[in-house]
C-alpha positions as a Python dict, from the first residue, in 0.01 Angstrom:
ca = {
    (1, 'X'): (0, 0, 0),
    (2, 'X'): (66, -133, -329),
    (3, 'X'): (-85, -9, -662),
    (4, 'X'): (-289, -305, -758),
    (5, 'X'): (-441, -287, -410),
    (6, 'X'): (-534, 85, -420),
    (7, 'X'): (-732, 16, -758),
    (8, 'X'): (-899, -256, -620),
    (9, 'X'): (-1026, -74, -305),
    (10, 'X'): (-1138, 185, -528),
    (11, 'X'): (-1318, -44, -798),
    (12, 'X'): (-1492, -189, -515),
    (13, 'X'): (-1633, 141, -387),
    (14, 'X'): (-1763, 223, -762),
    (15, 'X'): (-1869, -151, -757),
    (16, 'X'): (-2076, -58, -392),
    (17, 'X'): (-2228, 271, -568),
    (18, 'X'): (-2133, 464, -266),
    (19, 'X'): (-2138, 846, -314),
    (20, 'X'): (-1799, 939, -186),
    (21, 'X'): (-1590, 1138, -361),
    (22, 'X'): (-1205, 1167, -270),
    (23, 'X'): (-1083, 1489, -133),
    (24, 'X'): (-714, 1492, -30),
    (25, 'X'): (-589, 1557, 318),
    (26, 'X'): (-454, 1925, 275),
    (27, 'X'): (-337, 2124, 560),
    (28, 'X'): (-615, 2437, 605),
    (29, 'X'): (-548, 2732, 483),
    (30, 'X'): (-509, 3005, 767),
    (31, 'X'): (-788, 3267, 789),
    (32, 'X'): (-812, 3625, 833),
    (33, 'X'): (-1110, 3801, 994),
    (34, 'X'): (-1396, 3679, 1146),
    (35, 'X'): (-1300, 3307, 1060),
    (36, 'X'): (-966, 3356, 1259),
    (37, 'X'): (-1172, 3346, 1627),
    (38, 'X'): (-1357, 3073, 1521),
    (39, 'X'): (-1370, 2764, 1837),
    (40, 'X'): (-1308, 2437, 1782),
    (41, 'X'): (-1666, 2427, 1920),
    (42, 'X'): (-1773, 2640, 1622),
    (43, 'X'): (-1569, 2439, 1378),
    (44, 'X'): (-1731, 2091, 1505),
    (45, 'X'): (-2148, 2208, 1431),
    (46, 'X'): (-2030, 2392, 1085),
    (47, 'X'): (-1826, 2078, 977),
    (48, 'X'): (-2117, 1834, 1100),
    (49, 'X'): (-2401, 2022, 930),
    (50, 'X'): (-2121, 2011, 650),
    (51, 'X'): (-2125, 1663, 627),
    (52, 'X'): (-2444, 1610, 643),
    (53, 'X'): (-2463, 1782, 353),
    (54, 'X'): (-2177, 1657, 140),
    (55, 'X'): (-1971, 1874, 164),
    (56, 'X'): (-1689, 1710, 258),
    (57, 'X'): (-1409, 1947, 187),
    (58, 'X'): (-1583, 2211, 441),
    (59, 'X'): (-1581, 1917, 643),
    (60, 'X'): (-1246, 1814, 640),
    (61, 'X'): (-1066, 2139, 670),
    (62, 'X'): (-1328, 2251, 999),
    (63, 'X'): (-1246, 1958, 1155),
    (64, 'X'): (-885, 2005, 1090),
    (65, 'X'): (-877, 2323, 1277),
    (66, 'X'): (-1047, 2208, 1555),
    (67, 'X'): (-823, 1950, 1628),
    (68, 'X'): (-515, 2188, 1590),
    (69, 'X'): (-699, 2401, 1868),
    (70, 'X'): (-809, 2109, 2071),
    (71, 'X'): (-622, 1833, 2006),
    (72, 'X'): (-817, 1443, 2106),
    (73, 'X'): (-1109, 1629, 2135),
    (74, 'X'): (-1303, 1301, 2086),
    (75, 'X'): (-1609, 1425, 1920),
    (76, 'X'): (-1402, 1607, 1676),
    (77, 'X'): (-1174, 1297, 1613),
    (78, 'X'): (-1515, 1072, 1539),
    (79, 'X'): (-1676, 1294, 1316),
    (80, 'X'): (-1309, 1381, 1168),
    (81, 'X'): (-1288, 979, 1084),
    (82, 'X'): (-1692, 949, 929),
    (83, 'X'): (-1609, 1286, 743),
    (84, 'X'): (-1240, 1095, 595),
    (85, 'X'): (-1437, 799, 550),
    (86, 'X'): (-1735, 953, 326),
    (87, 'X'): (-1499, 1120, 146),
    (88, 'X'): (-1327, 792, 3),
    (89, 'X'): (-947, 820, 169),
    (90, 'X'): (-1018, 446, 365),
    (91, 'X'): (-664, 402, 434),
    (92, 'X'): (-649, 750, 681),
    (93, 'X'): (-1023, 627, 760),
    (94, 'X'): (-864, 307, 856),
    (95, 'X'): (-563, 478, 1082),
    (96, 'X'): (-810, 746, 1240),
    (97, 'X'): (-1094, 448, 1382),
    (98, 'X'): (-806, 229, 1477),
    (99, 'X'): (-692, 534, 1668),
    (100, 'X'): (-1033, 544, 1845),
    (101, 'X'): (-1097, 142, 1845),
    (102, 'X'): (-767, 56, 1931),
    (103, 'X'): (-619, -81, 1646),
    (104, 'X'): (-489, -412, 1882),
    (105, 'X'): (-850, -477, 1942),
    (106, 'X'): (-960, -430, 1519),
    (107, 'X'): (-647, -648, 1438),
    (108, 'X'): (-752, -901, 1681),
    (109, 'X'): (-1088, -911, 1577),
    (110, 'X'): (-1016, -884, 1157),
    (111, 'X'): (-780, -1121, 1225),
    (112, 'X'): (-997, -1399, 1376),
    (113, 'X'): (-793, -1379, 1680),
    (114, 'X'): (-1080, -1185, 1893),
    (115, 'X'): (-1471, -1246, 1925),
    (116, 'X'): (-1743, -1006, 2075),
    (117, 'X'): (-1698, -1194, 2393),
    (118, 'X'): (-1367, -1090, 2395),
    (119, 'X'): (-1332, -762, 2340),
    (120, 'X'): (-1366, -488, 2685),
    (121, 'X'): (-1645, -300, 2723),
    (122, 'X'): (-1488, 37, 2659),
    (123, 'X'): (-1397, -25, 2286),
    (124, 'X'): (-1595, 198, 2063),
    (125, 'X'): (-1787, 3, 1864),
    (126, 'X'): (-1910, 281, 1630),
    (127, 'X'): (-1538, 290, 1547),
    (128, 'X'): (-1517, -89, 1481),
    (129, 'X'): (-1796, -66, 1226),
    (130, 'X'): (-1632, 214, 1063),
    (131, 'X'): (-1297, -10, 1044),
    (132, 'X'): (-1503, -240, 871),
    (133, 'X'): (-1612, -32, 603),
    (134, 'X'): (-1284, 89, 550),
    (135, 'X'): (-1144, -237, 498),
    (136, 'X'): (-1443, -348, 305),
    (137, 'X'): (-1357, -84, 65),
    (138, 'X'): (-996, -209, 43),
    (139, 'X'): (-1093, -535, -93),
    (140, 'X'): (-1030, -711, 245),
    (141, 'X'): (-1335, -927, 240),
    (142, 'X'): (-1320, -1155, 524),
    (143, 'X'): (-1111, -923, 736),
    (144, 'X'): (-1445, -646, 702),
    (145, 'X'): (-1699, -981, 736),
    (146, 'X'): (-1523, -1050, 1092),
    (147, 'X'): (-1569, -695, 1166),
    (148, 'X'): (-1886, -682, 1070),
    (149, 'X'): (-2033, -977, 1270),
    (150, 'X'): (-1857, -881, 1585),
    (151, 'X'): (-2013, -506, 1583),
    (152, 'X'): (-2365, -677, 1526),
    (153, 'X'): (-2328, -925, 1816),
    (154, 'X'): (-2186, -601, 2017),
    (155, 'X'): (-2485, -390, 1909),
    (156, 'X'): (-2701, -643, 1948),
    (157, 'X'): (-2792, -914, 1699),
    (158, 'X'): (-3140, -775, 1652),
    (159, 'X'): (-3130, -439, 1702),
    (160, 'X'): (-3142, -151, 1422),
    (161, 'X'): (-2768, -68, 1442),
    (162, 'X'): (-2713, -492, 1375),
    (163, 'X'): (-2928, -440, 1054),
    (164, 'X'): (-2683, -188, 935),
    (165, 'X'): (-2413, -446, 982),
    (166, 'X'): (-2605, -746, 783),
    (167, 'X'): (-2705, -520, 513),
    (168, 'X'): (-2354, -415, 470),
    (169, 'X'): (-2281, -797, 489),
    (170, 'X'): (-2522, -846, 171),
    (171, 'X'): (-2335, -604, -21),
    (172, 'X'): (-1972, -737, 69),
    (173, 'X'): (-2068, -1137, -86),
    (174, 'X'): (-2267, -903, -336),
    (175, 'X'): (-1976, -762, -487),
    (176, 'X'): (-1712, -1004, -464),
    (177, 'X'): (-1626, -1423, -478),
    (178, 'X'): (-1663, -1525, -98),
    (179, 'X'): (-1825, -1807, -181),
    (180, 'X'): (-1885, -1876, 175),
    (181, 'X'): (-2171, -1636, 241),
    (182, 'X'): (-2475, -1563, 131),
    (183, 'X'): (-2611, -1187, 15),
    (184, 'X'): (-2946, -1319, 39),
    (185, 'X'): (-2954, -1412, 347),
    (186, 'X'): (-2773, -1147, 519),
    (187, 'X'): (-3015, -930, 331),
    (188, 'X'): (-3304, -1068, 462),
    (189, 'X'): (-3183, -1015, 817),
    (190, 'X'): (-3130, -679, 706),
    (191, 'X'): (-3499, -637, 617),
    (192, 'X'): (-3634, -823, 896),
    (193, 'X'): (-3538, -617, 1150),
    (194, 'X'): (-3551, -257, 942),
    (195, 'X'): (-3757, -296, 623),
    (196, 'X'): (-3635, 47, 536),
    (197, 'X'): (-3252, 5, 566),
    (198, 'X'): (-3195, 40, 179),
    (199, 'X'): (-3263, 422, 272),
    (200, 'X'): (-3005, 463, 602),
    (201, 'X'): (-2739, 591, 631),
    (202, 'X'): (-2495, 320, 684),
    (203, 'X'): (-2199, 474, 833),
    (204, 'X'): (-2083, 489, 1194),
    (205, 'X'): (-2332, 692, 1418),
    (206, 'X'): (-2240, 1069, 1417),
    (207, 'X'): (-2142, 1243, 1757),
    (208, 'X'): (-2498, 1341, 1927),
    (209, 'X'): (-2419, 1724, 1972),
    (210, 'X'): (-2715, 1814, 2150),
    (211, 'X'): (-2541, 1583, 2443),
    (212, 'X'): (-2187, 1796, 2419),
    (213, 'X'): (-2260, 2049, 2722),
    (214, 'X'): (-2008, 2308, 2546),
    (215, 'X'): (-2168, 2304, 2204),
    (216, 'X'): (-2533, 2431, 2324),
    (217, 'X'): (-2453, 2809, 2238),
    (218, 'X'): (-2329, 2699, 1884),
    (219, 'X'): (-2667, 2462, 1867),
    (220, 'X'): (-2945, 2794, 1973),
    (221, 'X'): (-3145, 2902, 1644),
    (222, 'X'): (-3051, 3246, 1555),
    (223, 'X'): (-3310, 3476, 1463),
    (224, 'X'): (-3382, 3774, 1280),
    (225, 'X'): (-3533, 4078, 1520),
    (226, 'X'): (-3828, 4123, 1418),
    (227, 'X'): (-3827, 4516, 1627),
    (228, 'X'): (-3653, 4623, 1318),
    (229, 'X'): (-3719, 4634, 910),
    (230, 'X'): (-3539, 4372, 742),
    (231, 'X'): (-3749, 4162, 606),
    (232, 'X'): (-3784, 3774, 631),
    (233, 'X'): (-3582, 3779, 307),
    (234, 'X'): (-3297, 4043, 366),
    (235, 'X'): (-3067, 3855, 390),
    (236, 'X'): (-2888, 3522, 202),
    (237, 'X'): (-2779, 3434, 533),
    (238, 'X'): (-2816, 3566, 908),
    (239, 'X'): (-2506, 3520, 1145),
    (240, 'X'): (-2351, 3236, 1284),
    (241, 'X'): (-2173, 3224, 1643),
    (242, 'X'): (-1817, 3173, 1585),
    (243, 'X'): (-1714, 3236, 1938),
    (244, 'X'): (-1870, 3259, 2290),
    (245, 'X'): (-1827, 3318, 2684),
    (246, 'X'): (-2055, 3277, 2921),
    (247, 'X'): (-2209, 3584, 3056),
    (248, 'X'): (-2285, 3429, 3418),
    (249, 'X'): (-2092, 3159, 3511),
    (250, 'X'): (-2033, 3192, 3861),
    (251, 'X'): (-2333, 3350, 4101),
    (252, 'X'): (-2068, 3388, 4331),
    (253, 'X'): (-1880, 3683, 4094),
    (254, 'X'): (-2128, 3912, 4207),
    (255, 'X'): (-2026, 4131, 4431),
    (256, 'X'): (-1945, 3808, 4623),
    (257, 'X'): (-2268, 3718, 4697),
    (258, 'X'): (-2334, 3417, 4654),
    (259, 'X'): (-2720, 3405, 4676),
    (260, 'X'): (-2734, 3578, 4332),
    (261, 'X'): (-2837, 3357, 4046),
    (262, 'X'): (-2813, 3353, 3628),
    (263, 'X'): (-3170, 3343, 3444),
    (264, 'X'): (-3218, 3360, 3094),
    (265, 'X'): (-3295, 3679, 2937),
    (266, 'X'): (-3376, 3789, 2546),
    (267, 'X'): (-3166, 4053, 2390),
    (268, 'X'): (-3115, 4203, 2038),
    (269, 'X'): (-2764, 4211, 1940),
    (270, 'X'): (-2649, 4361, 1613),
    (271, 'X'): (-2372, 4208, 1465),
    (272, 'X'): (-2118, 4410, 1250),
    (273, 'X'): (-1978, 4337, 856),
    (274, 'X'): (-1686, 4218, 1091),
    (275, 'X'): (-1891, 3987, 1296),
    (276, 'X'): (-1821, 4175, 1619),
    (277, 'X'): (-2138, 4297, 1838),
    (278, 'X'): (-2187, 4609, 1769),
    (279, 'X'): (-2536, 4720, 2032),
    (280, 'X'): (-2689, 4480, 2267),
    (281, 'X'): (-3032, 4577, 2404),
    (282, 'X'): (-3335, 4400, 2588),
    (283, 'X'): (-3576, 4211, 2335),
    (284, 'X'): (-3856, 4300, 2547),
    (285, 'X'): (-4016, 4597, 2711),
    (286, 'X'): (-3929, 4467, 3086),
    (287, 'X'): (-3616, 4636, 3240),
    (288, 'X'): (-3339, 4445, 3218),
    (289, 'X'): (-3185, 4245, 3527),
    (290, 'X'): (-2949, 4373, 3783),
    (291, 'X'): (-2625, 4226, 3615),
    (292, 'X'): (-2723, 4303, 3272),
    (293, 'X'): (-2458, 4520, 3190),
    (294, 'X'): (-2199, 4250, 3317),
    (295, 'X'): (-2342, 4011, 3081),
    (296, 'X'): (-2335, 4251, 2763),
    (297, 'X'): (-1990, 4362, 2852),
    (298, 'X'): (-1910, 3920, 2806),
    (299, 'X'): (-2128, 3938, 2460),
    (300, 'X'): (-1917, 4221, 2332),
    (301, 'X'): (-1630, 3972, 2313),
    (302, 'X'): (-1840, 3728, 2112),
    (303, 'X'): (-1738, 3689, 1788),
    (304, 'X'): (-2003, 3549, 1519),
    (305, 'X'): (-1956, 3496, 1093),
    (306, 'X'): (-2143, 3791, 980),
    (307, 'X'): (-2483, 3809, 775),
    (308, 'X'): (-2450, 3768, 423),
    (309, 'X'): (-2685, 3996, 224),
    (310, 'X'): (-2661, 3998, -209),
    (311, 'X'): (-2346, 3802, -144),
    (312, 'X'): (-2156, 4090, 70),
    (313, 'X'): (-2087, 4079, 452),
    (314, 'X'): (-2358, 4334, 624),
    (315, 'X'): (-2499, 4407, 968),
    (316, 'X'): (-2793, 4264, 1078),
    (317, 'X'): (-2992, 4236, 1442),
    (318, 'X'): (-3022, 3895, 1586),
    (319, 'X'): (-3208, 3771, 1872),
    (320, 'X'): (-3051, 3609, 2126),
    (321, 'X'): (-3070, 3449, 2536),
    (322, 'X'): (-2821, 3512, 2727),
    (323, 'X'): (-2795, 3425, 3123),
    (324, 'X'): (-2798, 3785, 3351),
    (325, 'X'): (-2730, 3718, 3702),
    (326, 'X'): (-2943, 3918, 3993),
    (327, 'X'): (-3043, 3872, 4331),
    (328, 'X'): (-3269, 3540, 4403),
    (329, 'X'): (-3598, 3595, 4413),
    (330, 'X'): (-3778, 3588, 4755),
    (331, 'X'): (-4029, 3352, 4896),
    (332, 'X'): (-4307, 3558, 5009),
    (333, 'X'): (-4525, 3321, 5113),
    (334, 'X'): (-4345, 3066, 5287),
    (335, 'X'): (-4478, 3042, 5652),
    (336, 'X'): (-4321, 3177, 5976),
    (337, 'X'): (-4325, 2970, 6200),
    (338, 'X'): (-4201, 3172, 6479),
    (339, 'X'): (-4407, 3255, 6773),
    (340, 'X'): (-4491, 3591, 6835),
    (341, 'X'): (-4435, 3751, 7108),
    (342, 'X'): (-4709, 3927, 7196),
    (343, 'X'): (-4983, 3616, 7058),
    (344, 'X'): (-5145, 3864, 6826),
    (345, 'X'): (-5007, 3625, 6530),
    (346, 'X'): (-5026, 3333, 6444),
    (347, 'X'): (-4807, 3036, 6282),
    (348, 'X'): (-4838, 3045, 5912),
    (349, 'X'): (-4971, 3431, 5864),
    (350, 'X'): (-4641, 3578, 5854),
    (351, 'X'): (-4637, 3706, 6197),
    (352, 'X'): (-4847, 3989, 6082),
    (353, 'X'): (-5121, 4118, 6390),
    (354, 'X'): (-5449, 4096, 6313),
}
């Protein structure tokens, strides 16, 4: 990429008033402690609640790691290329959707070469709108128009995603001398269909983590116990799961019986300066299940960032559900419907003589 062309990509952003701000691409630095057992499941909810709140270096150097433990993990490579994007590097923005669109496909379709019709049904088309934004950035106007239309007519021409793609279309003509469009009118298209788009976000759709199987014990709201005295305030921060096993994931484990089962059960767990479970417990009075002490002996090899408390690591009790596994429960009342022998009971009392 040649000077000239770098400064114009960049005058363009300023131009665009998009809040980016450039962070370089910079290996992450290894960590010690509690950080050093962190998942790549971890790393991907930290670095997208990072993101979300601008912080891209956090971002950038989670979603780093994560990769390096799980490398094509596709979630992490999407939010890896929003989080690159945001920041303001569009040429790795440009390499990392191409990556995901298939940069054949996005070369085709900048290109003129390729229309909606003809591109397959598994292309991601989140990724193509992010390729258009990237080149949009880089000063290649009717490259990022083609782009553009062809992840609207993908989308849907009418639909709320579409809008993002016309109102990105109004500031493209906006900003430079392509005579042959209109910002009005792609504007207005923008409006018609979302009268609020001035106020989304209009950047490729994020990962849905909630619909990521393996991040629901990163997603659970950690609480404070409230069975002992810190107070609402105690702490700056409470702890955050860094690392987790399931505590029953095969019935079948048990003993070999295979008509146990795993039901959710609260317990307190206090988590050391080191992040490391230090006592697990029952969070209510009830005795605990059969395979409880199977399923603490799982948590003890959790590892979680530790509550922060006047800006120092400290211990602090958390609530938590974790599944115990115990025997299946009974149906009492389900009918026999054997006959009995001697014809003192009768179908659907049990068999009991009356």
């Amino acid at each position: 990429m040649t000077l000239s062309r770098l400064s114009a990509g960049l005058a363009m952003a300023a131009a665009l008033a998009v809040a980016v701000a450039v962070v370089p691409a910079t290996a992450p630095a290894e960590e010690t402690g509690p950080e050093a057992s962190a998942s790549p499941e971890a790393l991907l909810v930290r670095a997208t609640r990072a993101t979300r709140g601008r912080d891209m270096k956090q971002a950038l150097d989670d979603l780093d790691r994560a990769l390096t433990l799980r490398p094509g993990w596709l979630p992490a490579r999407r939010e890896l290329a929003i989080a690159v994007l945001r920041s303001g590097d569009f040429e790795r923005a440009l390499e990392l959707f191409g990556a995901l669109a298939g940069e054949s496909v996005a070369n085709g379709i900048a290109s003129g070469a390729l229309s909606a019709a003809d591109v397959p049904a598994s292309v991601d088309a989140e990724a193509l709108f992010g390729i258009a934004i990237a080149r949009h950035y880089l000063g290649e106007t009717r490259e990022a128009e083609r782009l553009y239309r062809t992840y609207a007519d993908l989308v849907g021409p009418t639909s709320d995603d579409a809008a993002r793609a016309y109102y990105r279309l109004a500031e493209l003509f906006r900003s430079t001398d392509a005579v042959w469009g209109s910002a009005g009118a792609e504007e207005a298209k923008a409006l018609a269909i979302d009268p609020r788009i001035a106020s989304v976000a209009l950047f490729p759709a994020y990962p849905e983590l909630e619909e990521i199987p393996e991040l629901a014990p990163y997603l659970k709201v950690i609480s404070a116990s409230p069975a002992h005295e810190a107070g609402p305030d105690a702490y700056d921060s409470l702890p955050v799961l860094l690392s987790w096993s399931p505590t029953a994931s095969d019935p079948s484990a048990a003993g070999g019986d295979s008509s146990w089962v795993a039901s959710p059960f609260p317990v307190e767990i206090l988590v050391d300066p080191e992040g490391r479970p230090a006592e697990i417990g029952p969070a209510t009075p009830s005795d605990p299940l059969p395979g409880f002490d199977a399923a603490t002996d799982v948590v003890l090899t959790w590892r979680f960032e530790p509550a922060v408390a006047a800006g120092r690591d400290t211990s602090a009790w958390i609530l938590f559900e974790i599944d115990v596994l115990h025997p299946a429960p009974t149906d009492a009342a389900a009918p026999d419907t054997t006959e009995p022998a001697t014809g003192t009971g009768r179908a659907g009392d049990g068999g009991r003589a009356r």
